[in-house]
C-alpha positions in Angstrom: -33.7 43.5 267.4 -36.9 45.7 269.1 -37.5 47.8 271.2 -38.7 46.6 274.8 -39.5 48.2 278.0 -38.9 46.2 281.2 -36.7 45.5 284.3 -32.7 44.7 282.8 -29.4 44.3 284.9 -26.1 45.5 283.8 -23.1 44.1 285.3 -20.1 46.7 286.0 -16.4 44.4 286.0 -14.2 46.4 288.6 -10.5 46.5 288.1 -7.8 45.3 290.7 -7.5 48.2 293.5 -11.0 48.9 294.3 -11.2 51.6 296.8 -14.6 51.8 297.6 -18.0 50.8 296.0 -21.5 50.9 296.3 -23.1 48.6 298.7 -26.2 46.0 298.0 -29.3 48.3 298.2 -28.0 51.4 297.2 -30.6 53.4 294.6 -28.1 54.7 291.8 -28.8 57.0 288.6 -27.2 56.2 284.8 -23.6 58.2 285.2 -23.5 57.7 289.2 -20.2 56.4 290.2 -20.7 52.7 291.9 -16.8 52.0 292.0 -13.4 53.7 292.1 -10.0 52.7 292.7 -6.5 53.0 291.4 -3.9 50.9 289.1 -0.8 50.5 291.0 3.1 49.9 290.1 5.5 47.9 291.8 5.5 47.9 295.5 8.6 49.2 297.5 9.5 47.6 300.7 10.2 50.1 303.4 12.0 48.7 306.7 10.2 49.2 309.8 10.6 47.4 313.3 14.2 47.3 312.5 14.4 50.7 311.9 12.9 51.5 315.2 14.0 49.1 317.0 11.0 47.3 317.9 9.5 43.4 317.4 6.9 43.2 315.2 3.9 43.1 317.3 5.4 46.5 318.6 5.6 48.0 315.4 1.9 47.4 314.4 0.8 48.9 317.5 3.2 52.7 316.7 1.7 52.4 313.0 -0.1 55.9 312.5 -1.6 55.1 308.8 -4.0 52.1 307.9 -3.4 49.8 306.1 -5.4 50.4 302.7 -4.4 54.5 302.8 -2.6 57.1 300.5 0.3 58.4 301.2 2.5 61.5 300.4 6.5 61.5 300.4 7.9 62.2 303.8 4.6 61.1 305.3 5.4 59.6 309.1 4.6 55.7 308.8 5.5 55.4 312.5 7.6 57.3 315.1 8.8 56.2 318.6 10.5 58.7 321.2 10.0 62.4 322.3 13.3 63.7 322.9 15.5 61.1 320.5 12.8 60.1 318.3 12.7 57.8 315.9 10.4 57.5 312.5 10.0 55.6 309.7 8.8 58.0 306.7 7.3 56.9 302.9 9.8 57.6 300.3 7.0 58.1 297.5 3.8 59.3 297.0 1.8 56.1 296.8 -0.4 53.3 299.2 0.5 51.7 301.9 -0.2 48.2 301.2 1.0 45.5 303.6 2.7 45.2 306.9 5.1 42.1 306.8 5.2 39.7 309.6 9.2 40.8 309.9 7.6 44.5 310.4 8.5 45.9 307.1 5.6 47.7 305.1 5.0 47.8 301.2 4.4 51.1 299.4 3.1 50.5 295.9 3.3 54.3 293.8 -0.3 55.2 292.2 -0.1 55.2 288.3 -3.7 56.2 287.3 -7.4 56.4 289.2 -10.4 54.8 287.8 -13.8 55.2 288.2 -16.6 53.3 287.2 -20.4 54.5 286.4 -23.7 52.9 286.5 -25.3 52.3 282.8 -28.8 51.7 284.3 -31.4 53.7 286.8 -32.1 51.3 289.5 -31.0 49.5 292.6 -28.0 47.7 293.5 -28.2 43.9 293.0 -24.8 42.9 294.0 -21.4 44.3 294.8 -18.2 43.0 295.7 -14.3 43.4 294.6 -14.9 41.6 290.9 -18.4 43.4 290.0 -21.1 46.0 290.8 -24.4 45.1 289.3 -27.6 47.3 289.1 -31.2 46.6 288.1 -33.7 49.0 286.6 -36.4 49.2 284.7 -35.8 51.1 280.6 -36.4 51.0 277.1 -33.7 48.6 275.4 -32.3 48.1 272.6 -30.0 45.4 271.9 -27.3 45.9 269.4 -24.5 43.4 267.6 -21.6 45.0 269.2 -20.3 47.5 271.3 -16.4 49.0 271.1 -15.2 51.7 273.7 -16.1 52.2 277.2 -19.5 52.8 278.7 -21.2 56.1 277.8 -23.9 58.1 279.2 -25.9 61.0 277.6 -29.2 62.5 275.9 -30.3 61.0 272.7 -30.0 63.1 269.9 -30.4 62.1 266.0 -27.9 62.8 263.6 -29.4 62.1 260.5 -33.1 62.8 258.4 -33.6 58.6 257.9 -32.6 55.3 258.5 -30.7 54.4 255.5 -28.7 58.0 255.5 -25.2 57.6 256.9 -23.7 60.2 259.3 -21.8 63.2 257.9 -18.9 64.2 259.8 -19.9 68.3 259.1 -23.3 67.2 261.1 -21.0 66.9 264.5 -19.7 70.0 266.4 -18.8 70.7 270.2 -22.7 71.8 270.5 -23.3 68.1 270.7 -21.1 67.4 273.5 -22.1 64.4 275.9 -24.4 63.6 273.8 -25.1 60.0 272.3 -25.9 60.4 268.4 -28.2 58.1 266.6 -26.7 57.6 262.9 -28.4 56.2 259.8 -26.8 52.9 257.9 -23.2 54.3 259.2 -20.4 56.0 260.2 -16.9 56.0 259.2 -13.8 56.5 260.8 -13.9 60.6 260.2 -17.0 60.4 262.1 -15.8 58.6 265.1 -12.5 61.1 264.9 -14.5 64.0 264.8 -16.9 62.9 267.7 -13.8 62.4 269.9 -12.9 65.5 269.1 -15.7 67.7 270.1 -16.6 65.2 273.0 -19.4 63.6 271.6 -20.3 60.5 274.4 -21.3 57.6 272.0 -22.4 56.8 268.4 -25.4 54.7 267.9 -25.5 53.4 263.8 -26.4 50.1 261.8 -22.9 49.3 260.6 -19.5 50.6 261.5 -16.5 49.6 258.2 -14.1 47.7 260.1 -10.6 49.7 258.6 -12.5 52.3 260.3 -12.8 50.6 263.8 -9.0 49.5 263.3 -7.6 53.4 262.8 -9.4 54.3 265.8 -9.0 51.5 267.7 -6.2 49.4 266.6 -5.5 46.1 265.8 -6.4 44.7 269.3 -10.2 45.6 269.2 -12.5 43.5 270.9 -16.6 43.7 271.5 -16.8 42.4 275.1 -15.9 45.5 277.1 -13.8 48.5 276.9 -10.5 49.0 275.5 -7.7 49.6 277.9 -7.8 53.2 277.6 -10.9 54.8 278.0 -10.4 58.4 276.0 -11.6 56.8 273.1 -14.8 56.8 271.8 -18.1 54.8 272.0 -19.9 52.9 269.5 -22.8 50.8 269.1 -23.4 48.6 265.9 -27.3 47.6 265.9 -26.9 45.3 262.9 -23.4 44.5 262.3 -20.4 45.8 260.4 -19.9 47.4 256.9 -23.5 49.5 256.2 -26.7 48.1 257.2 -29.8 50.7 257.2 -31.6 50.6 260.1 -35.4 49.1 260.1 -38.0 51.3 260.7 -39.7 49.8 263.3 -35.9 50.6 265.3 -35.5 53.9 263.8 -38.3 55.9 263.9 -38.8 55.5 268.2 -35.9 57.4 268.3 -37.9 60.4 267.4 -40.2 60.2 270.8 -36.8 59.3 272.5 -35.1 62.6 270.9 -33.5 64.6 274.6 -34.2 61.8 276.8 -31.0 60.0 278.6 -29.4 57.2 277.5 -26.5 54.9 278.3 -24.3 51.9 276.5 -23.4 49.7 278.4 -20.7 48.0 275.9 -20.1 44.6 278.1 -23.8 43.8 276.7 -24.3 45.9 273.5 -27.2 47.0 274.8 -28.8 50.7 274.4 -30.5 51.8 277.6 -33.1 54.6 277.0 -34.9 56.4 280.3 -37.8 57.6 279.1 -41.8 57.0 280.0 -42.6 58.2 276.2 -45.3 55.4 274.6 -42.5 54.5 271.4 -45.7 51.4 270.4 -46.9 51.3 267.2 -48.5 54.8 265.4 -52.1 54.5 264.7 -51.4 55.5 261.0 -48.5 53.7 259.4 -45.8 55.3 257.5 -47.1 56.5 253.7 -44.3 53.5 252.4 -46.1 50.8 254.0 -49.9 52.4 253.1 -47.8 51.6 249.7 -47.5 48.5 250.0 -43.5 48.7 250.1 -42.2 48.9 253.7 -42.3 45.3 255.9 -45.2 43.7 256.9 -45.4 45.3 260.3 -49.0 46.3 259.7 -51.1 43.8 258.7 -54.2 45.2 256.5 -57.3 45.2 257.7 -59.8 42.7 256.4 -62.6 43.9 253.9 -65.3 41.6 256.0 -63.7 43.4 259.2 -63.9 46.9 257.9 -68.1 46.3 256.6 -68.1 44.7 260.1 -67.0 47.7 261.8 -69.5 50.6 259.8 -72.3 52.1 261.3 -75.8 52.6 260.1 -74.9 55.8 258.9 -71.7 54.2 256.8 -73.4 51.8 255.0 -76.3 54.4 254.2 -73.7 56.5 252.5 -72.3 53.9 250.9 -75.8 52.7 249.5 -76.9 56.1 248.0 -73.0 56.0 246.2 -74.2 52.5 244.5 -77.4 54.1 243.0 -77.9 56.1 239.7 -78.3 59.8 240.4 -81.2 61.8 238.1 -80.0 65.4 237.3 -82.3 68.1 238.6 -84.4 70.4 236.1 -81.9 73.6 236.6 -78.8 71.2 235.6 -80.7 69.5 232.3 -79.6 71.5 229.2 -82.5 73.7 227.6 -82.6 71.1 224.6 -83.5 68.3 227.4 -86.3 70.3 229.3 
């Protein structure tokens, strides 16, 4: 688990009843919507030709809405006659769906609308009716697993160091939409109160899993979001229970601090948009000068280091070695 900068691809699963998408070459921003679409009940069959008295083929040709298109109650299907007309009307708010070979049509009522957003800066690789997948170029961070749906928002850290866990009293609506970076964990309280003030996602080492079941139930899964997506999102970098976080993962979040950020949950993966250099500081933290953090920085050789003096160094260095003779105004009076 490290931080690397390069060209990803996150795929975006669509739902049944795509309405329209974004095509193959499309440039998208993280939060753009690439999809949308509707969940549908049960279709209603309406009679048509009969209705109007007409075959089939006529029928098709008096249709006045397209196949594919919402409609309102008491919205005219199709009409024939000017003095004695004739129509055929939708009973219910809903989509017209399919024209029968007998005439009829099917009118399926619209339970809920989805959208979908992109997770990634970059260009459209491939869409159709089963996914939408974009390519771009971010800092990653890939975590263990991934529960809620995808979220999108500035980085922002909740807590002082990597082994602290979130408080709930450090999350209030002034951190709305934003994605907060916690310490070793957070709790169930945490993930409630986040919901609460609208809090986009929850980046943390571990997550206890009684808390993911009294947010999330019994059903909870890591591949993908749950089936309702007013819940939050959270990422688990090292798994579940309380794991602090390395340092080498935890202190890049500092340069990252305001810049935006998505999780895309399908992968577990933290994407960070940001051009901020999050490589290795030139002076290592004062634990591993101690000799107690990981062995991230090697130390320097002492052959290296003589190597790399000047002149002027190993002049210094030489008039250290020798024996220094007190001048006459520091000798005591007895010594003169």
């Amino acid at each position: 688990m490290t931080w690397r900068k390069e060209r990803w691809s996150a795929d975006h699963p669509l739902p049944i009843g795509v309405t329209n998408r974004a095509q193959v070459g499309d440039l998208v921003r993280a939060g753009d919507i690439v999809a949308a679409g509707a969940t549908l009940a049960a279709a209603l069959r309406v009679p048509g030709a009969r209705r109007l008295g007409l075959s089939p083929a006529d029928f098709e040709r008096e249709l006045r809405v397209r196949v594919g298109s919402d409609v309102v109650a008491k919205t005219v299907l199709a009409r024939v006659g000017r003095r004695f007309a004739r129509s055929v009307t939708a009973p219910i708010d809903g989509r017209l769906l399919h024209v029968t070979v007998d005439g009829d049509v099917y009118i399926a009522p619209i339970v809920d609308r989805w959208t979908v957003r992109a997770t990634l800066d970059g260009v459209v690789a491939r869409s159709d009716d089963a996914v939408v997948e974009v390519e771009g170029e971010a800092w990653c961070l890939q975590g263990a697993a991934a529960f809620g749906p995808d979220a999108i928002g500035e980085i922002t850290l909740g807590v002082d160091g990597p082994d602290v866990d979130l408080a709930p009293s450090r999350i209030d609506v002034r951190l709305a939409g934003r994605i907060i970076v916690g310490g070793a964990r957070v709790s169930a309280e945490v993930i409630t109160r986040a919901h609460a003030c609208g809090v986009a996602g929850l980046v943390a080492g571990g997550v206890p899993p009684a808390g993911l079941r009294v947010v999330y139930g019994d059903t909870v899964t890591a591949a993908g979001s749950p089936s309702r997506d007013d819940r939050p999102t959270v990422l688990c970098l090292m798994g579940f229970g309380s794991a602090a976080l390395p340092r080498a993962v935890f202190e890049p979040f500092a340069a990252l601090g305001g810049a935006r950020a998505a999780i895309h949950t399908a992968s577990a993966r933290l994407f960070v948009f940001s051009s901020a250099d999050i490589g290795r500081a030139e002076t290592p933290p004062s634990d591993v000068l101690m000799g107690e953090g990981p062995a991230a920085y090697a130390p320097v050789g002492r052959a290296d280091a003589d190597a790399d003096k000047g002149e002027g160094d190993r002049e210094e260095s030489a008039q250290r070695d020798e024996e220094l003779t007190p001048s006459t105004n520091d000798r005591k009076p007895a010594e003169r």
